[in-house]
N, CA, C and O atoms as a Tinker XYZ file with bonds, in Angstrom:
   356  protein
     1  N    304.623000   23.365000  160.518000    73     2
     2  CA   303.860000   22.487000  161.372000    64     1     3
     3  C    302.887000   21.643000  160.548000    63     2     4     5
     4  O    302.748000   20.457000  160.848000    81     3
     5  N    302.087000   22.266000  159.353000    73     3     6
     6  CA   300.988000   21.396000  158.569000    64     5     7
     7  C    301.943000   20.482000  158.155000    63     6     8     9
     8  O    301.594000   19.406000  158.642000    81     7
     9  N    302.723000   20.369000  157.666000    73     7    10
    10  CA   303.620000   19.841000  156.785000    64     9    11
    11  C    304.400000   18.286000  157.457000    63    10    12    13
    12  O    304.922000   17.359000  156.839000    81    11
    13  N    304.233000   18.463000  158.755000    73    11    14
    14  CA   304.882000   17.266000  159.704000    64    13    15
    15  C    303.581000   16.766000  160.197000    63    14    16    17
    16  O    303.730000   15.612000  160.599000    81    15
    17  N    302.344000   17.186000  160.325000    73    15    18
    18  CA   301.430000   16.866000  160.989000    64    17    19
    19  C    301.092000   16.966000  162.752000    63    18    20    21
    20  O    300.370000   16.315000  163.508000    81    19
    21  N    301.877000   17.950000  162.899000    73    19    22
    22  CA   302.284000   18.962000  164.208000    64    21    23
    23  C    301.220000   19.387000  164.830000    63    22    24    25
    24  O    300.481000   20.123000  164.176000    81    23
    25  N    300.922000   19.133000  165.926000    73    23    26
    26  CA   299.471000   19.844000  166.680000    64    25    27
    27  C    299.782000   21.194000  167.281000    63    26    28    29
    28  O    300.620000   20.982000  168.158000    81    27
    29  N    299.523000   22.383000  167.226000    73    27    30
    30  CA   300.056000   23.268000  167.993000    64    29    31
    31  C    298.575000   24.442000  168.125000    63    30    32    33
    32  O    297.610000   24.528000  167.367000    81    31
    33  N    298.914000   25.281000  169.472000    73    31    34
    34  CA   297.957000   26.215000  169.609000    64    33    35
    35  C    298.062000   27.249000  169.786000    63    34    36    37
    36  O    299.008000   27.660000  170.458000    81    35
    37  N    297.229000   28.000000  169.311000    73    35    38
    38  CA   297.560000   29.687000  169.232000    64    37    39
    39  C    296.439000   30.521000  170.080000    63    38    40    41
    40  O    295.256000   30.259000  169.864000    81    39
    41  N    296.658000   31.153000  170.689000    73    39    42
    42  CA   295.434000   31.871000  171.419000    64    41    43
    43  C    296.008000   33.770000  171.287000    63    42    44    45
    44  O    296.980000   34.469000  171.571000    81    43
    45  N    294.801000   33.871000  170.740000    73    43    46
    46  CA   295.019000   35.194000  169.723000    64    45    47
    47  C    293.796000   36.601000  169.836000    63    46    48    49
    48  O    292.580000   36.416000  169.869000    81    47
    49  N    294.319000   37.672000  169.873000    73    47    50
    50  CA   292.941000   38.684000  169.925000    64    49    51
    51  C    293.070000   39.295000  168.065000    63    50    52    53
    52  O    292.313000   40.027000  167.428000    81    51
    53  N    294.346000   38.609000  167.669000    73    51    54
    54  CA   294.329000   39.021000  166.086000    64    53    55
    55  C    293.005000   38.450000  165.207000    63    54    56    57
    56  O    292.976000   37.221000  165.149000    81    55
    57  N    292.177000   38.976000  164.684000    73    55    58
    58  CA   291.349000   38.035000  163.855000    64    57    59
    59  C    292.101000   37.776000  162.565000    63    58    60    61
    60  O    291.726000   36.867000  161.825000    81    59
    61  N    293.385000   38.705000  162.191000    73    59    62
    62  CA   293.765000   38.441000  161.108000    64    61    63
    63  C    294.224000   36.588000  160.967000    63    62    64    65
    64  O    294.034000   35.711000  160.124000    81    63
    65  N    295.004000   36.686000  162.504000    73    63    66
    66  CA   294.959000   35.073000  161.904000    64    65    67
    67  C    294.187000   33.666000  161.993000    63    66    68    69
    68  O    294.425000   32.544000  161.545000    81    67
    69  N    293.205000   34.197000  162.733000    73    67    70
    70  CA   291.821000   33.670000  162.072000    64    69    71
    71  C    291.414000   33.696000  160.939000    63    70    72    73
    72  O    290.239000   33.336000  160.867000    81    71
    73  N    291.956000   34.018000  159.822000    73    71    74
    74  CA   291.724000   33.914000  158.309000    64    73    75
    75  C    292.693000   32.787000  157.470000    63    74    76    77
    76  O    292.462000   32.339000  156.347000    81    75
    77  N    293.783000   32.483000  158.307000    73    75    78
    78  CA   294.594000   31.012000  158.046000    64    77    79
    79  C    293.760000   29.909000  157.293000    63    78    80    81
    80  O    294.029000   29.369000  156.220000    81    79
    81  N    292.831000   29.737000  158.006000    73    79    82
    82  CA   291.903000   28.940000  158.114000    64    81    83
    83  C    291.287000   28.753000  156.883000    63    82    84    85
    84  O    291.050000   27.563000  156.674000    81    83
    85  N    290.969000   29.453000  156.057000    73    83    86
    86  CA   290.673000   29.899000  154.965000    64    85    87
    87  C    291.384000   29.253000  153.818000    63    86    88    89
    88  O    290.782000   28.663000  152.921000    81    87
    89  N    292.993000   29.415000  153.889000    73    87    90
    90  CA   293.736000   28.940000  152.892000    64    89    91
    91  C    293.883000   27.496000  153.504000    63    90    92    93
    92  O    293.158000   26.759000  152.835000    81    91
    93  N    294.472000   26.840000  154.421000    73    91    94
    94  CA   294.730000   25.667000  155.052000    64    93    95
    95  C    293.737000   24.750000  156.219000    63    94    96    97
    96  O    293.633000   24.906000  157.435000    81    95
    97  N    293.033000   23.682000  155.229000    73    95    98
    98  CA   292.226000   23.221000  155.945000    64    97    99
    99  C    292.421000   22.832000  157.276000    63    98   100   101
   100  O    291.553000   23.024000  158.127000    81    99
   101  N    293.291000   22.401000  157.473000    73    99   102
   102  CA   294.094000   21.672000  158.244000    64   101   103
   103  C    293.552000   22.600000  160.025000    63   102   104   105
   104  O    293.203000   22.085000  161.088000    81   103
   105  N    293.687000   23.869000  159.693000    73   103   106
   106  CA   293.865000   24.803000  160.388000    64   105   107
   107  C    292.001000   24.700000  161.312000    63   106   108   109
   108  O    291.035000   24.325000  160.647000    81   107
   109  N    291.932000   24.869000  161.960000    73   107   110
   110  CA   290.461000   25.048000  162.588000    64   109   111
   111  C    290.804000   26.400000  163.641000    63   110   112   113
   112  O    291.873000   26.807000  164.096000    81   111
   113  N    289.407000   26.883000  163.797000    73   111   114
   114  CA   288.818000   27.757000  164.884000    64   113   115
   115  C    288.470000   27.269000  165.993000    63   114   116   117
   116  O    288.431000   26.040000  166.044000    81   115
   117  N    288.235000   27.774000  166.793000    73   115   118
   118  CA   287.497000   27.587000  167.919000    64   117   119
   119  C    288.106000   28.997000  169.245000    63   118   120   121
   120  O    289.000000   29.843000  169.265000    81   119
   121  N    287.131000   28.608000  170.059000    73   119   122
   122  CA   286.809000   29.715000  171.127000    64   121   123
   123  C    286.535000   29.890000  172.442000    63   122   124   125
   124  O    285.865000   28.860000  172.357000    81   123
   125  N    286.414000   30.194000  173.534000    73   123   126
   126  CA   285.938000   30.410000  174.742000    64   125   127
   127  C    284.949000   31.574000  175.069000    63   126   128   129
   128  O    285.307000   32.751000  175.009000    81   127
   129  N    283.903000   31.253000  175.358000    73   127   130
   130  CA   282.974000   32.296000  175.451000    64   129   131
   131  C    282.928000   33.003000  177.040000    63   130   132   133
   132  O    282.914000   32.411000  178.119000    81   131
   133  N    282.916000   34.054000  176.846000    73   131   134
   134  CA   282.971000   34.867000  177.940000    64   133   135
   135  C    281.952000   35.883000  178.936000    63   134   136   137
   136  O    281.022000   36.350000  178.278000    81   135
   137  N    281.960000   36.225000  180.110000    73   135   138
   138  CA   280.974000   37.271000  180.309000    64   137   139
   139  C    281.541000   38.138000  181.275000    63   138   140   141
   140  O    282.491000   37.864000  182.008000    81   139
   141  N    280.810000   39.361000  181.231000    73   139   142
   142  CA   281.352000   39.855000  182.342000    64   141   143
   143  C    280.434000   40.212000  183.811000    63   142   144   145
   144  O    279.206000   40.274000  183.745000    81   143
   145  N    280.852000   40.340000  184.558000    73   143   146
   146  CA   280.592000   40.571000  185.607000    64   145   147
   147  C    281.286000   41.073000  186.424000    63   146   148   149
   148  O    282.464000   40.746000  186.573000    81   147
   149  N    280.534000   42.211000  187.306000    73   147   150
   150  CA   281.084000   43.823000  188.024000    64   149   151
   151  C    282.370000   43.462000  187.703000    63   150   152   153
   152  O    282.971000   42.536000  188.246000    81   151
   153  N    282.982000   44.445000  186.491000    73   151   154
   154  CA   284.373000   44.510000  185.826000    64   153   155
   155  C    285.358000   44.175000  185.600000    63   154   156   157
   156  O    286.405000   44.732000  185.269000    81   155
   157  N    284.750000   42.207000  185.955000    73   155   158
   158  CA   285.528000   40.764000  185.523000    64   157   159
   159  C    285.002000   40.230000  184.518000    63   158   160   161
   160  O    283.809000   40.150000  184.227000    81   159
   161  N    286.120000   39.770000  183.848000    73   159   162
   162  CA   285.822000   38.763000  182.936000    64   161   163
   163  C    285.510000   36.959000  182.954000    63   162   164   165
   164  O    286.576000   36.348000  182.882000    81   163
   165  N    284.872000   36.483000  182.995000    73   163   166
   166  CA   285.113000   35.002000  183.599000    64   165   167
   167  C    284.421000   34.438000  181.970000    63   166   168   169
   168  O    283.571000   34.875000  181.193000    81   167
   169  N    285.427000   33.118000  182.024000    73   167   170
   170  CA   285.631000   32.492000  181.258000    64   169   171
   171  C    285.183000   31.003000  181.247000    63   170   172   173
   172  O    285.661000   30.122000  181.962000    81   171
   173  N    284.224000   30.860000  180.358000    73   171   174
   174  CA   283.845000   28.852000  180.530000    64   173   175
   175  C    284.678000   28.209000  180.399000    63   174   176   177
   176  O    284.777000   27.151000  181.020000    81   175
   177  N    285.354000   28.529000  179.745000    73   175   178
   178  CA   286.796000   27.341000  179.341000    64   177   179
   179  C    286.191000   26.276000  178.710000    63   178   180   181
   180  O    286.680000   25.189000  179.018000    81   179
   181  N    285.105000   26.243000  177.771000    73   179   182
   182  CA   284.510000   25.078000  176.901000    64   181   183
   183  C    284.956000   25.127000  175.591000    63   182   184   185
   184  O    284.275000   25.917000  174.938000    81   183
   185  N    285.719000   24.662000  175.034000    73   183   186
   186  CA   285.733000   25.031000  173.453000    64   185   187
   187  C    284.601000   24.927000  172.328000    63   186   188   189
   188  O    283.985000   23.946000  171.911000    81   187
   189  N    284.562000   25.801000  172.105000    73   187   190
   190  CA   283.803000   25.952000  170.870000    64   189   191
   191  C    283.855000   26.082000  169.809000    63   190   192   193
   192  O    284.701000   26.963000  169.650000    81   191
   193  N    283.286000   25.604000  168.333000    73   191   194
   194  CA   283.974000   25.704000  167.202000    64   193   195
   195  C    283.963000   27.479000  166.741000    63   194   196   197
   196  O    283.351000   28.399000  167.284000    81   195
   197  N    284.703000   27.501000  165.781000    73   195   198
   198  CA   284.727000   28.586000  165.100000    64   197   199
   199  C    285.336000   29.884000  165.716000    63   198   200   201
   200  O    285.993000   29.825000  166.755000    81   199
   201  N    285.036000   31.422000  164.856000    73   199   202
   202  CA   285.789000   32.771000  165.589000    64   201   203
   203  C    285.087000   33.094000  166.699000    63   202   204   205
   204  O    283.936000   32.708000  166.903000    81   203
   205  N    285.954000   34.039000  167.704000    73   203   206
   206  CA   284.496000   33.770000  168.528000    64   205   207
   207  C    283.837000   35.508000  168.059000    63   206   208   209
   208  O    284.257000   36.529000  167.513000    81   207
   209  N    282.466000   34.944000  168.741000    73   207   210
   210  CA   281.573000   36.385000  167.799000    64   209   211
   211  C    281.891000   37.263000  168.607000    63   210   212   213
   212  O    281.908000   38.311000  167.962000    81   211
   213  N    282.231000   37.517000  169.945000    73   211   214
   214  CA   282.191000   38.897000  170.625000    64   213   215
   215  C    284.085000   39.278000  171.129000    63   214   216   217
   216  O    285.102000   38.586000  171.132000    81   215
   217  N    283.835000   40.485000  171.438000    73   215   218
   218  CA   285.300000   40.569000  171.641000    64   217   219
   219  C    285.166000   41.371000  173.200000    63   218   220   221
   220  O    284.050000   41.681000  173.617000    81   219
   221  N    286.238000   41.624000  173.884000    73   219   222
   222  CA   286.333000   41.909000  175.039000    64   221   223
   223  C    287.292000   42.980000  175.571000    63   222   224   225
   224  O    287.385000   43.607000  176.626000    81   223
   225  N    287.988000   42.933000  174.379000    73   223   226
   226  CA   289.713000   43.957000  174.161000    64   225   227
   227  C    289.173000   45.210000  174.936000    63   226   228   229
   228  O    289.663000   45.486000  176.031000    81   227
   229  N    287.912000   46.173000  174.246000    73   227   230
   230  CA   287.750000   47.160000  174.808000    64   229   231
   231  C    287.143000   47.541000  175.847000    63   230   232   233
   232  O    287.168000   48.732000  176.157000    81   231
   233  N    286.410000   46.526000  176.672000    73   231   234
   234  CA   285.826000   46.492000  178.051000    64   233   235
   235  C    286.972000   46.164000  178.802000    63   234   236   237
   236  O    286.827000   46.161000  180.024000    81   235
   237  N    288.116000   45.877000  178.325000    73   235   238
   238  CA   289.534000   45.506000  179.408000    64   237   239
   239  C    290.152000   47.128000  179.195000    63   238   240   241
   240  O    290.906000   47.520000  180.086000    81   239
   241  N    289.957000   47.748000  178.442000    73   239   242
   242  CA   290.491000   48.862000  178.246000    64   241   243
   243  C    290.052000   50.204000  179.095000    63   242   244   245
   244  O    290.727000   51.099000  179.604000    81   243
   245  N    288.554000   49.951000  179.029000    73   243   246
   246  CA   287.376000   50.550000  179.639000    64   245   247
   247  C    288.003000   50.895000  181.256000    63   246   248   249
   248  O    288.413000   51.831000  181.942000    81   247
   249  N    287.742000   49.372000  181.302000    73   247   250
   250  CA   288.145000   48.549000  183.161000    64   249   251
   251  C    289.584000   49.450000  183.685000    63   250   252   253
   252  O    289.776000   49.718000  184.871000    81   251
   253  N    290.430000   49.806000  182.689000    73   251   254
   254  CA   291.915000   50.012000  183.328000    64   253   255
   255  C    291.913000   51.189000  183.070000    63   254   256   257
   256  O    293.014000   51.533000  182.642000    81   255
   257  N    290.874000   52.354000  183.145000    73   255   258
   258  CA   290.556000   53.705000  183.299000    64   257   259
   259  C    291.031000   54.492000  181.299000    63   258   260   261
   260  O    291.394000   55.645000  181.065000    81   259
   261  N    290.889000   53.697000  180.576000    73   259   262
   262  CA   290.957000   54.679000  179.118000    64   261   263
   263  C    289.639000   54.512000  178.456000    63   262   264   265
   264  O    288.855000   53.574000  178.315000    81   263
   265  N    289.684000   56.073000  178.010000    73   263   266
   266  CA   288.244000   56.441000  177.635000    64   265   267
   267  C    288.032000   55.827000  176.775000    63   266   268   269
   268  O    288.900000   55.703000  175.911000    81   267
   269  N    286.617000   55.099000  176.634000    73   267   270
   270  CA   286.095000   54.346000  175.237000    64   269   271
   271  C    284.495000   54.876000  175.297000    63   270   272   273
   272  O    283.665000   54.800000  176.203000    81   271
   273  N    284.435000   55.363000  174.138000    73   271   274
   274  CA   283.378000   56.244000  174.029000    64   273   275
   275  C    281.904000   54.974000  173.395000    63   274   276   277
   276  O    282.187000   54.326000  172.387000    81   275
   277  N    280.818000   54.796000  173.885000    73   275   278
   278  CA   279.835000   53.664000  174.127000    64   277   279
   279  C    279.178000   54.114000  172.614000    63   278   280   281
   280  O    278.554000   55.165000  172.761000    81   279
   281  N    279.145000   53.733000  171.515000    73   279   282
   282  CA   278.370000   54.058000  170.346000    64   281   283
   283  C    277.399000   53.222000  169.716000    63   282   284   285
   284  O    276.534000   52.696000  170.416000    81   283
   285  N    277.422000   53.079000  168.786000    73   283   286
   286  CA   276.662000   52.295000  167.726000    64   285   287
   287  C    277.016000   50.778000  167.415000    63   286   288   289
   288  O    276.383000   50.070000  166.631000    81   287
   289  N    278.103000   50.399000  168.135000    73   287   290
   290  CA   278.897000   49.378000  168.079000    64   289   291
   291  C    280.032000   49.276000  167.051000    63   290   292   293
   292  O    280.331000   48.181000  166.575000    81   291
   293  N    280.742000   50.543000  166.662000    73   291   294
   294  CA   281.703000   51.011000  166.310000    64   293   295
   295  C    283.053000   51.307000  166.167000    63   294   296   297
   296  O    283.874000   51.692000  165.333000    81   295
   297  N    282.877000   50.774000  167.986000    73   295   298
   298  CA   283.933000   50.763000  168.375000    64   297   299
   299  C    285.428000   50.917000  167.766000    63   298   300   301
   300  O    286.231000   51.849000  167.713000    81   299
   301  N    285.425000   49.406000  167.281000    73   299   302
   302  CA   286.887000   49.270000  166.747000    64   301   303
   303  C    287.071000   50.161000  165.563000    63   302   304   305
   304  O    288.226000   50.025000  165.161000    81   303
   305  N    286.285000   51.165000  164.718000    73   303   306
   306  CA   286.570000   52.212000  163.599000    64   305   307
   307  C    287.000000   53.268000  164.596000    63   306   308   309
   308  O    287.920000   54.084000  164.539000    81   307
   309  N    286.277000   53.082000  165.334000    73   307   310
   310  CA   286.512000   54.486000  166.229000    64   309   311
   311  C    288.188000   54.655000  166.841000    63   310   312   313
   312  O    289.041000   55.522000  166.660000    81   311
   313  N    288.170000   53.489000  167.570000    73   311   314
   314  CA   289.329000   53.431000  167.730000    64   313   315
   315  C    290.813000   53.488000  166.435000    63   314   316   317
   316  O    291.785000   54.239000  166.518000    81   315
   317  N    290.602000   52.674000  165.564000    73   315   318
   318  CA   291.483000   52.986000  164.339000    64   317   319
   319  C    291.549000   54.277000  163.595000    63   318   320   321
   320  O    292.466000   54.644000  162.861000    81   319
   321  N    290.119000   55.107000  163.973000    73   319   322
   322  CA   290.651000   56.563000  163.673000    64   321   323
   323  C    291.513000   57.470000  164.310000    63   322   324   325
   324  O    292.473000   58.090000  163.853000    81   323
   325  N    290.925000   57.448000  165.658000    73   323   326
   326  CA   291.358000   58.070000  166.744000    64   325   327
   327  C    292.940000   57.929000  166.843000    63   326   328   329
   328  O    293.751000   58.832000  167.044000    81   327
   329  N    293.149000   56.732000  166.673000    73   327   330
   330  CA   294.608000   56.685000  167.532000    64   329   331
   331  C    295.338000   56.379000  166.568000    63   330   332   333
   332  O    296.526000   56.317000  166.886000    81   331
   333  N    295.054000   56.095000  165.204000    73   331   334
   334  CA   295.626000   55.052000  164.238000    64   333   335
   335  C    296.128000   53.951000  163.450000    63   334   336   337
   336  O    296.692000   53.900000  162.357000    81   335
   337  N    295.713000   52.940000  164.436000    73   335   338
   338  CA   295.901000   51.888000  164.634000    64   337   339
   339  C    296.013000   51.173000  163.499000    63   338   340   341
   340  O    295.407000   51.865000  162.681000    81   339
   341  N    296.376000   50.302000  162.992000    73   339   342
   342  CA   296.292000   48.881000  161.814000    64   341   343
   343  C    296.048000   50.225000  160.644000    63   342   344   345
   344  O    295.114000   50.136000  159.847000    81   343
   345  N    296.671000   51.052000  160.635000    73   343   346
   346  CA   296.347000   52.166000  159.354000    64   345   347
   347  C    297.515000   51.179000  158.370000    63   346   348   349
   348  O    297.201000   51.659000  157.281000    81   347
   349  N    298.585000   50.185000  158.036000    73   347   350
   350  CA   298.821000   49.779000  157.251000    64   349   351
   351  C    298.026000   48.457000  156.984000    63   350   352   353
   352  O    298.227000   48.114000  155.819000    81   351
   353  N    297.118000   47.512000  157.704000    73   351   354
   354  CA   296.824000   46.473000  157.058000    64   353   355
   355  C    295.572000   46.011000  156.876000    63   354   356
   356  O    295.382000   44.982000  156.228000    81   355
């Protein structure tokens, strides 16, 4: 796609490929900021530049009855121990 000058969009909970960006200028960030409310998510739908800073994965997880234990803000170690997750990358 860089290579033809191709517009295309990706909407992603990977941050890995949020690091694209990094090698290929070309490439930009941006985001939708979110909140929740009584155990919805609602969405501005404004774009914003860059990663976005908060994540939401495990309050959707929370919401659909699996235990997520409230810590230090840890979360995501916690989870990659526990269950094993991304143990190759």
């Amino acid at each position: 796609m860089l290579q033809n000058n191709f517009l295309g969009l990706i909407s992603t909970h990977d941050l890995e490929v949020t690091l694209v960006s990094r090698e290929q200028k070309k490439v930009l960030n941006f985001h939708f900021q979110d909140t929740i409310e009584s155990k919805r998510i609602k969405f501005d739908y404004c774009l914003r530049p860059g990663i976005c800073p908060t994540t939401n994965a495990l309050k959707i997880l929370q919401f659909e009855g699996m235990p997520i234990t409230e810590n230090d803000g840890s979360d995501y170690e916690l989870i990659k121990k526990e269950w094993g997750l991304f143990e190759n990358s």
